[in-house]
ZAMARDREN-358517 format. One record per residue: residue in one letter; chain; x, y, z of N, C-alpha, C, O in turn. Coordinates in steps of 0.001 Angstrom, whole numbers. Each point is the difference from the previous one (the first is absolute). Layout:
<atoms>
atom resn:A	chain:A	n.u:X	n.v:Y	n.w:Z	ca.u:X	ca.v:Y	ca.w:Z	c.u:X	c.v:Y	c.w:Z	o.u:X	o.v:Y	o.w:Z
...
</atoms>
This chain:
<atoms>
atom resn:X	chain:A	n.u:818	n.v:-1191	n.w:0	ca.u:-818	ca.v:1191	ca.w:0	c.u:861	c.v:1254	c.w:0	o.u:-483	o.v:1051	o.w:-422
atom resn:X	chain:A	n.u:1885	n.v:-1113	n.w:928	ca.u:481	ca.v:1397	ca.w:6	c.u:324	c.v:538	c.w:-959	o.u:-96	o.v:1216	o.w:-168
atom resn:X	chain:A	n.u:669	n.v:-2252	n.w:-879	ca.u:142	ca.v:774	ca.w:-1427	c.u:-1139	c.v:679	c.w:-647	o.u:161	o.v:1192	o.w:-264
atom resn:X	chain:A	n.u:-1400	n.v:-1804	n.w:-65	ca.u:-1047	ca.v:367	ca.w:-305	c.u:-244	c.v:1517	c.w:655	o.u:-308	o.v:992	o.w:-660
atom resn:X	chain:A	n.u:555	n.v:-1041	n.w:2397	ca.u:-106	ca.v:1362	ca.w:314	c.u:314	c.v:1229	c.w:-62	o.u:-462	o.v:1136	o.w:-113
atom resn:X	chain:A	n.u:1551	n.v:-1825	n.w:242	ca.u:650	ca.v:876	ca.w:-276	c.u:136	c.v:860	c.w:-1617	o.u:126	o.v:1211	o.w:-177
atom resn:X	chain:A	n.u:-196	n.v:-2203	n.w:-758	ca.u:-463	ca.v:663	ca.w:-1567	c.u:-862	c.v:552	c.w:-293	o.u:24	o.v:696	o.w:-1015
atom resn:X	chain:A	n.u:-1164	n.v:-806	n.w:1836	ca.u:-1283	ca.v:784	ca.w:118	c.u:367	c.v:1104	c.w:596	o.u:-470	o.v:929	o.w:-657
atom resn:X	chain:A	n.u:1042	n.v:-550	n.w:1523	ca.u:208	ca.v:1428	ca.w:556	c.u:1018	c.v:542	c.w:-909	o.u:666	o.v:857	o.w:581
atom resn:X	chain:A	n.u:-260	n.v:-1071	n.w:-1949	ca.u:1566	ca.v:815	ca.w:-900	c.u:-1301	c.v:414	c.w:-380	o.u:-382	o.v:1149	o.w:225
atom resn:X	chain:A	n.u:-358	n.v:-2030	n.w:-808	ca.u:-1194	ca.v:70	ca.w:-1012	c.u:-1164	c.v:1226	c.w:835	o.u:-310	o.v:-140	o.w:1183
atom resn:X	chain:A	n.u:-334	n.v:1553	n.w:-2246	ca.u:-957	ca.v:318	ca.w:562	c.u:-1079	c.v:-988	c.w:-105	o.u:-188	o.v:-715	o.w:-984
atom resn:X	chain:A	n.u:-667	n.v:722	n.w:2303	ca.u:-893	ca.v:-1143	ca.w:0	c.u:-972	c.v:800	c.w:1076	o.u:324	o.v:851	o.w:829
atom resn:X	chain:A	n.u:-1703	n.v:-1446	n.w:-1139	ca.u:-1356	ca.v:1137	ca.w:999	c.u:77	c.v:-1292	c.w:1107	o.u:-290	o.v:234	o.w:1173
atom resn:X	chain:A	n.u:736	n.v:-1752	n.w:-1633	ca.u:-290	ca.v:-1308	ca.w:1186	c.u:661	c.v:-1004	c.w:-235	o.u:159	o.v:-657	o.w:-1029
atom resn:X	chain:A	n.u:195	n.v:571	n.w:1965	ca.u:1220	ca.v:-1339	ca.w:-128	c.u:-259	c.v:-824	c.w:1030	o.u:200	o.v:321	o.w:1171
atom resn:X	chain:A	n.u:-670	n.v:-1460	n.w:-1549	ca.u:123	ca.v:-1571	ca.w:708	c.u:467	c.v:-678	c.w:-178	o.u:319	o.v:-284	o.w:-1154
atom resn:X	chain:A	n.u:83	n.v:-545	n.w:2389	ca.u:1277	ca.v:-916	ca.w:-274	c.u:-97	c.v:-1291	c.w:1390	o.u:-112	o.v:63	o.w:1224
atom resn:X	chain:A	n.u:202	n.v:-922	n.w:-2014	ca.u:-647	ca.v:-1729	ca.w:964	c.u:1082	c.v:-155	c.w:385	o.u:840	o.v:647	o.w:-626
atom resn:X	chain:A	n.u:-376	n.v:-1423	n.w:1647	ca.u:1140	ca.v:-1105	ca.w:-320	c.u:-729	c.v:-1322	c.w:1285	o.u:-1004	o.v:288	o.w:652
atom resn:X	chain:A	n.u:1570	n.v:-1384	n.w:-526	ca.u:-220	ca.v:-1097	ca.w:543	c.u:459	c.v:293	c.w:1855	o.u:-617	o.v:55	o.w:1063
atom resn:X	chain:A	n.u:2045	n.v:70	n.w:-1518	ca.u:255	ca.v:791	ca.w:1290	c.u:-679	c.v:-169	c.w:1430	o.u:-602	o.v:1058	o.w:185
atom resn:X	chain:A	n.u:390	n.v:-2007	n.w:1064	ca.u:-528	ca.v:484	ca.w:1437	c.u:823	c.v:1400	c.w:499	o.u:888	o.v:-229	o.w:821
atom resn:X	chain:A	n.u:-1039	n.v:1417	n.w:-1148	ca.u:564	ca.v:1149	ca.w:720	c.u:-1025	c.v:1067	c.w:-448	o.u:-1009	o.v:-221	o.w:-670
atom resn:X	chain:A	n.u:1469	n.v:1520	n.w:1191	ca.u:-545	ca.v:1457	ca.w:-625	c.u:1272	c.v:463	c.w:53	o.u:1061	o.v:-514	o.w:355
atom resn:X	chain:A	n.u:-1564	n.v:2287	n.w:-1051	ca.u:701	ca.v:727	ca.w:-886	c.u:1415	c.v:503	c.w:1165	o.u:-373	o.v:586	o.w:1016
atom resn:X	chain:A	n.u:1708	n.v:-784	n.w:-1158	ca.u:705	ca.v:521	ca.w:848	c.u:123	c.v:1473	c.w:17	o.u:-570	o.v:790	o.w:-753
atom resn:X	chain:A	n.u:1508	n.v:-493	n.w:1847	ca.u:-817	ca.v:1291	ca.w:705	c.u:596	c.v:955	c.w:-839	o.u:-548	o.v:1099	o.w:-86
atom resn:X	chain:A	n.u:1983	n.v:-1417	n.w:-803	ca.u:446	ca.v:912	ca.w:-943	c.u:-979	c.v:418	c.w:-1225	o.u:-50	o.v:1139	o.w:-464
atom resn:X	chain:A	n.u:-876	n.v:-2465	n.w:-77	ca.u:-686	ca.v:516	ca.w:-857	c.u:-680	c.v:335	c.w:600	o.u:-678	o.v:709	o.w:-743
atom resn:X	chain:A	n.u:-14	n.v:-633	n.w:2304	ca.u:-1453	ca.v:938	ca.w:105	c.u:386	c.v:1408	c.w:156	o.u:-765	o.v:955	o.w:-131
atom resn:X	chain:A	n.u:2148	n.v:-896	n.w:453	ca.u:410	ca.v:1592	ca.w:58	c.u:-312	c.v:437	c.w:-1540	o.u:-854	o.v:770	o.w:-438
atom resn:X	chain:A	n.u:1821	n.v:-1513	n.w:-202	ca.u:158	ca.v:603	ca.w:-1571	c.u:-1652	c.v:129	c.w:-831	o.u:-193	o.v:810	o.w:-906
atom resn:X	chain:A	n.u:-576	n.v:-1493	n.w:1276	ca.u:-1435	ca.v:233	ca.w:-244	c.u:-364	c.v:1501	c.w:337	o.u:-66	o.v:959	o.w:-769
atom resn:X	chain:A	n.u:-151	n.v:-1022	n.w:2116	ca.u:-238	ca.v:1588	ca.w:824	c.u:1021	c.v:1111	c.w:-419	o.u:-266	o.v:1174	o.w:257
atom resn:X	chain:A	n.u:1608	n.v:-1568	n.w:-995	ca.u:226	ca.v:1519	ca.w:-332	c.u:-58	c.v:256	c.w:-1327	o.u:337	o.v:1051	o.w:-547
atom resn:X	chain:A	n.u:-809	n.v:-2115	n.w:-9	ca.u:-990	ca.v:26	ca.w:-1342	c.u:-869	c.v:645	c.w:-307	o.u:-334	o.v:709	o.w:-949
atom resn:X	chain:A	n.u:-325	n.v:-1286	n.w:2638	ca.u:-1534	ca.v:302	ca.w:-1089	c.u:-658	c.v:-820	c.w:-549	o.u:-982	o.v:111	o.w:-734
atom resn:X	chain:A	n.u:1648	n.v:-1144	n.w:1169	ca.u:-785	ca.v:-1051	ca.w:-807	c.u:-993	c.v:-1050	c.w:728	o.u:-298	o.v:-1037	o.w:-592
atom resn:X	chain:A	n.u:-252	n.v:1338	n.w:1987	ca.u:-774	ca.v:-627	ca.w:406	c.u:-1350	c.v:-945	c.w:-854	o.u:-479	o.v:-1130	o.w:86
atom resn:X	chain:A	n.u:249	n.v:2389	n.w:-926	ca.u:-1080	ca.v:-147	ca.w:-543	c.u:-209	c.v:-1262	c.w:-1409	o.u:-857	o.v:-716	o.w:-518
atom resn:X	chain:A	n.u:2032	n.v:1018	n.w:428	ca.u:80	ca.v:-498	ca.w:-1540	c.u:886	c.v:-1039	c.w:-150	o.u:149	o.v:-323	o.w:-1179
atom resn:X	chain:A	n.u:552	n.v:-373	n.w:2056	ca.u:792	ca.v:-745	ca.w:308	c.u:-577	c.v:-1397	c.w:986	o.u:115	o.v:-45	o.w:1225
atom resn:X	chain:A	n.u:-631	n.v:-842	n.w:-1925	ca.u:-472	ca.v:-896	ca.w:1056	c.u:1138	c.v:-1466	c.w:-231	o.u:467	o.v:-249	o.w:-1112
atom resn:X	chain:A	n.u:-153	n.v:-608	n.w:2349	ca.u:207	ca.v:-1021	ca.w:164	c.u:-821	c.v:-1570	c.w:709	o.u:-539	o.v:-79	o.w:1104
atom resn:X	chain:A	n.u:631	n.v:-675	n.w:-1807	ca.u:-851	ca.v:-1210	ca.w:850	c.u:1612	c.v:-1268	c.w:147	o.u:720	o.v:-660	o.w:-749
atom resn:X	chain:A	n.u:-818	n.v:842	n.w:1662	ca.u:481	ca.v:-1371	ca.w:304	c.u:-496	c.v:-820	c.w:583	o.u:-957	o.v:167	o.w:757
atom resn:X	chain:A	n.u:1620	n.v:-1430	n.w:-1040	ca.u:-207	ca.v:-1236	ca.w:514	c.u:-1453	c.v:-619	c.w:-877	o.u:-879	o.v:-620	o.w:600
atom resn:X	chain:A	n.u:815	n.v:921	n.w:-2149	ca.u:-788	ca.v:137	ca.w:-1135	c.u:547	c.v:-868	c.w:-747	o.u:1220	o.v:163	o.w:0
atom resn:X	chain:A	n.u:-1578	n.v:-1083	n.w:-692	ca.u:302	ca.v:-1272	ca.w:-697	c.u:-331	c.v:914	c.w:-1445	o.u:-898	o.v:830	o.w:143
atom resn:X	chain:A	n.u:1425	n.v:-891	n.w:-1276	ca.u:86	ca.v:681	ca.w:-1386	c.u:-774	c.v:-1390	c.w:-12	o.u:-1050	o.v:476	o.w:431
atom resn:X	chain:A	n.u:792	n.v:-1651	n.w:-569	ca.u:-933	ca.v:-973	ca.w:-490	c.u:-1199	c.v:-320	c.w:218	o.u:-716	o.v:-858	o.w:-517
atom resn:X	chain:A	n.u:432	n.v:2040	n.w:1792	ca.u:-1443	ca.v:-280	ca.w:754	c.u:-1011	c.v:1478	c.w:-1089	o.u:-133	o.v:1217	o.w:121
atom resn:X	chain:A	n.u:-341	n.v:-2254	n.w:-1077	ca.u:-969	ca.v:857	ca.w:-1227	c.u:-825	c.v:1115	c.w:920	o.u:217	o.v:1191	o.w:-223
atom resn:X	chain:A	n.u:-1195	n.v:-1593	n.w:1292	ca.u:-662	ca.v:440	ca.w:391	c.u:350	c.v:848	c.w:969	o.u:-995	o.v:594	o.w:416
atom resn:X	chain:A	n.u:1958	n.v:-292	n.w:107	ca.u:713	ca.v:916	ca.w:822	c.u:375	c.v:1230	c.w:-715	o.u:-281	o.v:1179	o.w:216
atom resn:X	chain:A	n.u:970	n.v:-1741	n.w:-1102	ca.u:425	ca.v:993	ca.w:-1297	c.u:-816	c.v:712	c.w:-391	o.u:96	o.v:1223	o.w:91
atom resn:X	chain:A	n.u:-1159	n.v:-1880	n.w:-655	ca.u:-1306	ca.v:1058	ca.w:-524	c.u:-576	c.v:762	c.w:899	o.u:-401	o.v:1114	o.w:-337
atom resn:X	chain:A	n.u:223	n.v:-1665	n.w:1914	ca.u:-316	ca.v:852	ca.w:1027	c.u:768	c.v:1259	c.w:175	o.u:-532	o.v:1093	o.w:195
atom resn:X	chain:A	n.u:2045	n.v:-1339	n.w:-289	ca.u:658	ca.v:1087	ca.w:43	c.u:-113	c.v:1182	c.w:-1161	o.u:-72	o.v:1221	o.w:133
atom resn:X	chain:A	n.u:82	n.v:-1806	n.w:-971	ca.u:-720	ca.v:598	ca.w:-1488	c.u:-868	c.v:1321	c.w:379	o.u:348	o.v:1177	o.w:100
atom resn:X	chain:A	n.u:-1682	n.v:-1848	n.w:84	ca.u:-771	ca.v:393	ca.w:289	c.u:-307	c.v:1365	c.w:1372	o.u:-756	o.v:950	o.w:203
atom resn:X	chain:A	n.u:1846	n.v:-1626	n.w:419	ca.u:-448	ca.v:935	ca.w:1512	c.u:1091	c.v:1257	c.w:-380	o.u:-36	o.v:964	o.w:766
atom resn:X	chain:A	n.u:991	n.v:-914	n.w:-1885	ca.u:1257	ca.v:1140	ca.w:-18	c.u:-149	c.v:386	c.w:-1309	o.u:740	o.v:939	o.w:-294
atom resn:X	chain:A	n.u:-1594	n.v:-1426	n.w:-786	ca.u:187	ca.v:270	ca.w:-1108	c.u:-1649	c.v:1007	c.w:-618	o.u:-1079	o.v:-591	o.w:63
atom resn:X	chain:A	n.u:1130	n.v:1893	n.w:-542	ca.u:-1772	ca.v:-175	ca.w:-629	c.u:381	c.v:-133	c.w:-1511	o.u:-1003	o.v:-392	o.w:-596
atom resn:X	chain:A	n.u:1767	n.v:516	n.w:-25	ca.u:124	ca.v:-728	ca.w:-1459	c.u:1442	c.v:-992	c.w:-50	o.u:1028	o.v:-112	o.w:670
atom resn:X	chain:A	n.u:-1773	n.v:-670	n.w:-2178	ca.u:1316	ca.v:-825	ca.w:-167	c.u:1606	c.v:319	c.w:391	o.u:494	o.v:1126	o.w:-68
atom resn:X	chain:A	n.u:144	n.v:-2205	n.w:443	ca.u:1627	ca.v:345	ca.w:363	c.u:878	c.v:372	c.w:-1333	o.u:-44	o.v:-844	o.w:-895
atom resn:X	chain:A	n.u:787	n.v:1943	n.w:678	ca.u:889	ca.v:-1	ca.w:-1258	c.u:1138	c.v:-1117	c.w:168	o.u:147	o.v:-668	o.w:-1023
atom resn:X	chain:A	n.u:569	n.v:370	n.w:1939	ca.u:1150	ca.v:-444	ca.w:604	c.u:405	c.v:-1217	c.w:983	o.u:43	o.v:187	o.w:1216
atom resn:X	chain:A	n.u:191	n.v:-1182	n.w:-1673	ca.u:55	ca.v:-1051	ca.w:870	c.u:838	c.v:-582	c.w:-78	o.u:-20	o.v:-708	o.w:-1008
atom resn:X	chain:A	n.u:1178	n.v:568	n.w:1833	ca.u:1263	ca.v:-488	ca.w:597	c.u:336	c.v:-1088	c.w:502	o.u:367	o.v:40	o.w:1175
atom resn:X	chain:A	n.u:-377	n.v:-1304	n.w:-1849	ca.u:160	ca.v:-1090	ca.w:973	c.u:2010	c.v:-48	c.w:-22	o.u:614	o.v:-145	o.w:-1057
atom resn:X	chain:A	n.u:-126	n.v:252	n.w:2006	ca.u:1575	ca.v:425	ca.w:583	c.u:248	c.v:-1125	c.w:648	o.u:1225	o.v:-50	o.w:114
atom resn:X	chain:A	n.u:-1755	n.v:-976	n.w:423	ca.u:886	ca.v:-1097	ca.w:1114	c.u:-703	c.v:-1293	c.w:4	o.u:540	o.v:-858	o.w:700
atom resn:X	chain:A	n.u:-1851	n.v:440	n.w:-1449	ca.u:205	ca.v:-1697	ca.w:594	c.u:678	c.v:-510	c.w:-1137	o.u:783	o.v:-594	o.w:740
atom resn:X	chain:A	n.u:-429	n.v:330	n.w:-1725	ca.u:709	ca.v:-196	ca.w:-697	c.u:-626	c.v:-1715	c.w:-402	o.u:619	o.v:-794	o.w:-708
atom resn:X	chain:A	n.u:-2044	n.v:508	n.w:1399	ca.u:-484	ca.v:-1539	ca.w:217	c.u:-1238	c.v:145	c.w:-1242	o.u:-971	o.v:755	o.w:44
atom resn:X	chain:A	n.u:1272	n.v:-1554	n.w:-958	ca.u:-1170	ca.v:345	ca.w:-1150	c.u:-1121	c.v:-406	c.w:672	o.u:-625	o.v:1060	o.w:23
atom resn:X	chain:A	n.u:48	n.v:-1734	n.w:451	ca.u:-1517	ca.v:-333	ca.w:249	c.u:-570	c.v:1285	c.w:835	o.u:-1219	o.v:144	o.w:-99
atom resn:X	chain:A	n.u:2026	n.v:971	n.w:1042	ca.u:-112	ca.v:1090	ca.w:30	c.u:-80	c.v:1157	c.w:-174	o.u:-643	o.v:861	o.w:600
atom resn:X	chain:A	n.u:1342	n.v:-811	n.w:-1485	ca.u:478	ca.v:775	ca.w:-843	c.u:-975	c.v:311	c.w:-1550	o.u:-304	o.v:1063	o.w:-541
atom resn:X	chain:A	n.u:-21	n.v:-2651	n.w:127	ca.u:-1604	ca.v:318	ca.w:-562	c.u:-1263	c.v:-256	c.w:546	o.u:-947	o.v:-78	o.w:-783
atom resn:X	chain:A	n.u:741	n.v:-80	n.w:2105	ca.u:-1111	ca.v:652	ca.w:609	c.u:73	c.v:1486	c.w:189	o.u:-939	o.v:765	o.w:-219
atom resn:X	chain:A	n.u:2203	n.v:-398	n.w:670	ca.u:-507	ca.v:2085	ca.w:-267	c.u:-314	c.v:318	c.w:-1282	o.u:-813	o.v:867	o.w:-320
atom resn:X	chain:A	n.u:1545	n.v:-1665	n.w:-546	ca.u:-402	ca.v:866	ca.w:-1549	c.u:-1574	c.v:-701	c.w:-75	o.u:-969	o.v:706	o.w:-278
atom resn:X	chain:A	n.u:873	n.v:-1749	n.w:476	ca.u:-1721	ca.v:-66	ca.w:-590	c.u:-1198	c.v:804	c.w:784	o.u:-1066	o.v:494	o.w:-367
atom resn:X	chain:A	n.u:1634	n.v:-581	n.w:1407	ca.u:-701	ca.v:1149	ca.w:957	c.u:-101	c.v:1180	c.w:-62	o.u:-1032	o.v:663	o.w:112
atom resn:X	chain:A	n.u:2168	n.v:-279	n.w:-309	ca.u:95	ca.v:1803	ca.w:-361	c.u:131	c.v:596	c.w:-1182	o.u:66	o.v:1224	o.w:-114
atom resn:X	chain:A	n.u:0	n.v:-2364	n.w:-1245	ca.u:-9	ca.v:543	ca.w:-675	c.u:-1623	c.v:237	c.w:-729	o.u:-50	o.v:235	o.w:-1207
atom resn:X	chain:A	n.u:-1068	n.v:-304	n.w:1917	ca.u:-977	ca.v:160	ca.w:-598	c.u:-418	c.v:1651	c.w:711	o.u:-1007	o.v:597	o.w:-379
atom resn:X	chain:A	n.u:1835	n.v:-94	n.w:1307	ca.u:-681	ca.v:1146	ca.w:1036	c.u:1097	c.v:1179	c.w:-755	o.u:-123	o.v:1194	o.w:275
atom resn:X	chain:A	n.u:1212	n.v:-1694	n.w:-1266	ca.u:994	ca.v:849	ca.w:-334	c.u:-159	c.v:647	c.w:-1443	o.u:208	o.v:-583	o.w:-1064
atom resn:X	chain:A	n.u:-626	n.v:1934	n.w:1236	ca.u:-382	ca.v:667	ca.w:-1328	c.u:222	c.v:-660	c.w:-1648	o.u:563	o.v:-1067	o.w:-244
atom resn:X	chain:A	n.u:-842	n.v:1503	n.w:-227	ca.u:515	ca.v:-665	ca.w:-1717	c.u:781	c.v:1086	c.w:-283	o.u:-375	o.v:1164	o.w:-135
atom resn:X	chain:A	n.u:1659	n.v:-1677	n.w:37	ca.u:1277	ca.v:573	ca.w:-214	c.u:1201	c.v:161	c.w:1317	o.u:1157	o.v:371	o.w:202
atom resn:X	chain:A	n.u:-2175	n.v:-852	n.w:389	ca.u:1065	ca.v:56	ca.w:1701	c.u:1031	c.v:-714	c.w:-362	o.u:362	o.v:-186	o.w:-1162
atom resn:X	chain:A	n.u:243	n.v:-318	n.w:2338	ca.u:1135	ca.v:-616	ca.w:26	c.u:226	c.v:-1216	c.w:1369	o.u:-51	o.v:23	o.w:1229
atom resn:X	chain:A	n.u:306	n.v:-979	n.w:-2257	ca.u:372	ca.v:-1469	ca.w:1707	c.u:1470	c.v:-54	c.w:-212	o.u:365	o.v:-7	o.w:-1175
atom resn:X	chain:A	n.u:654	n.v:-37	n.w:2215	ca.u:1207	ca.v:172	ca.w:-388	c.u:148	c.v:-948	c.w:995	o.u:-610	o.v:4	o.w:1069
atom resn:X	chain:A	n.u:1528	n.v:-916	n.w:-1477	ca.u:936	ca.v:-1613	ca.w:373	c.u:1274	c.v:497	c.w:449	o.u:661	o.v:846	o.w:-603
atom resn:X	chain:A	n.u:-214	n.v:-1625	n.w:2115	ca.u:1347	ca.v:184	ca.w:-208	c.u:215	c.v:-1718	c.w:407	o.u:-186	o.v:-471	o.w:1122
atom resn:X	chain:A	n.u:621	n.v:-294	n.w:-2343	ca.u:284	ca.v:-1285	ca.w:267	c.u:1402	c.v:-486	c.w:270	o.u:688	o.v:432	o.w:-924
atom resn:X	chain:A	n.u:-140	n.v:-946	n.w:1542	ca.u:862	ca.v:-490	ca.w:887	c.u:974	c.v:-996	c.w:-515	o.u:-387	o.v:-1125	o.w:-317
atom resn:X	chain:A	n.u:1730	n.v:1507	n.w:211	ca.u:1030	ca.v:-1034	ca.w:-710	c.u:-8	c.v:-1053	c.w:501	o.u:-472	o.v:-102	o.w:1132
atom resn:X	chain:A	n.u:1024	n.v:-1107	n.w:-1851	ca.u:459	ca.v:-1245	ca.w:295	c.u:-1524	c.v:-433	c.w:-126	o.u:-870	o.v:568	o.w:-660
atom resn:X	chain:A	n.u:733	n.v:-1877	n.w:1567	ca.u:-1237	ca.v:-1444	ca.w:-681	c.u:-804	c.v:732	c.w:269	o.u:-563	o.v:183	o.w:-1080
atom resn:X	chain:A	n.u:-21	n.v:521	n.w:1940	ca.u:-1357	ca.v:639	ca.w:-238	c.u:-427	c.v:822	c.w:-557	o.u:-1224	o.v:126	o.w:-54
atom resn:X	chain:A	n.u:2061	n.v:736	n.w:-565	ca.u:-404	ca.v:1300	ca.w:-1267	c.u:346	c.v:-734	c.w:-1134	o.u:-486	o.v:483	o.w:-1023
atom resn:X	chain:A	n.u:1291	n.v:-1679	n.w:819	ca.u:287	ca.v:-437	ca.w:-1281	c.u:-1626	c.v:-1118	c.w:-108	o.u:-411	o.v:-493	o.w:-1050
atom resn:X	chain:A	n.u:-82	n.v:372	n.w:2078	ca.u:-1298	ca.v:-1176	ca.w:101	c.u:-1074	c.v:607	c.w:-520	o.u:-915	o.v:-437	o.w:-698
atom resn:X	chain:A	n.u:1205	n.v:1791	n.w:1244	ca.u:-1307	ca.v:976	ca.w:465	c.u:-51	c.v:919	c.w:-1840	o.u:-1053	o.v:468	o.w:-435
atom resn:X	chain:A	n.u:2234	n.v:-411	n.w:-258	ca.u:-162	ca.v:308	ca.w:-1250	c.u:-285	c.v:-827	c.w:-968	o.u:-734	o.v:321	o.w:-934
atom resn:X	chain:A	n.u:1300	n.v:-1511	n.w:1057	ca.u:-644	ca.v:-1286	ca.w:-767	c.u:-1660	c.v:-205	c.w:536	o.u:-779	o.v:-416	o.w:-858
atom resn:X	chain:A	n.u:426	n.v:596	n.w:1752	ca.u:-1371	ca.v:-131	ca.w:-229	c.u:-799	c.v:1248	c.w:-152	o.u:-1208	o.v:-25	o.w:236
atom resn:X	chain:A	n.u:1888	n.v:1258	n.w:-667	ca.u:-512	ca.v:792	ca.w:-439	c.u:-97	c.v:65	c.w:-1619	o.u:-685	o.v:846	o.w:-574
atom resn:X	chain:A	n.u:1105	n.v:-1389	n.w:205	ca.u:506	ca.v:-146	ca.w:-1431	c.u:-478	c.v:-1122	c.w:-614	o.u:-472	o.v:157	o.w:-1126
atom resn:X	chain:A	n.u:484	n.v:-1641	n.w:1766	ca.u:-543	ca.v:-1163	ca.w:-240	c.u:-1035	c.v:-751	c.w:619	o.u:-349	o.v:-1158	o.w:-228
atom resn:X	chain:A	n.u:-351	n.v:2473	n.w:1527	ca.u:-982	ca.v:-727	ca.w:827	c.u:344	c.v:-1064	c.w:910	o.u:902	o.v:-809	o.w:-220
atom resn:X	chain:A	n.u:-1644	n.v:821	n.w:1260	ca.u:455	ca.v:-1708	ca.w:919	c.u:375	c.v:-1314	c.w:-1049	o.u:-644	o.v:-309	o.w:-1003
atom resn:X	chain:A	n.u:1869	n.v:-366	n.w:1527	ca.u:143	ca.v:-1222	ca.w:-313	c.u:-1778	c.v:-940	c.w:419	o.u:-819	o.v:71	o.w:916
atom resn:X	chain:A	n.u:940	n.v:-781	n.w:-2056	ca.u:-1284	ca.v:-692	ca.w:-51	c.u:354	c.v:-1283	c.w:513	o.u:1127	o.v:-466	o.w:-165
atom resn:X	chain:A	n.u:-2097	n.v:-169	n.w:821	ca.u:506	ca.v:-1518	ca.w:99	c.u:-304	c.v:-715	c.w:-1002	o.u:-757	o.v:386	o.w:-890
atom resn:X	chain:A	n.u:1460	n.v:-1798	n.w:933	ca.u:54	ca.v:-555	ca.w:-1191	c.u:-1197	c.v:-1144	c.w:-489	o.u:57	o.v:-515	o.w:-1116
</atoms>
């Protein structure tokens, strides 16, 4: 989640949300750096939020968003069966022309996670 956050705050942005799995909250450096922002408002975090739980997601959607998302950041599970549950999930709430942006992960699981982006799940035989 911190990359994501942090790219959202270079970026002008009116709202920025940002999940991660995480059992913690926001440390106290970012709640400072929030408050001398300014960014109470427009800056939300959920942790301890599963990116695979559909219905959480859309809840969150829903409770921070009143139109479609331009911008959606998946930055860290790097686990395809997760990784396309956010896109099938969010990509129906994300404008036409928005953007879902991947950051997939070297070695067997970004090399797994691009082969089945490209060739779909291995099928059984």
């Amino acid at each position: 989640m911190a990359g994501a956050r942090s790219f959202g705050m270079k970026i002008k942005t009116e709202e920025l949300v940002a999940i991660d799995l995480a059992s913690r909250d926001d440390s106290d450096y970012f709640k400072r750096y929030i408050r001398s922002k300014s960014l109470e408002v427009s800056v939300k975090t959920y942790w301890n939020t599963n990116q695979a739980d559909c219905p959480r997601l859309l809840e969150i959607v829903k409770q921070e968003f009143d139109s479609p998302i331009d911008l959606v950041i998946d930055g860290g599970s790097h686990l395809y069966a997760q990784t396309k549950s956010t896109i099938e999930t969010l990509f129906p709430v994300t404008w036409q022309g928005g953007c879902i942006s991947l950051r997939i992960g070297r070695g067997r699981i970004g090399r797994s996670f691009n082969r089945r982006l490209i060739d779909g799940p291995k099928k059984d035989p």
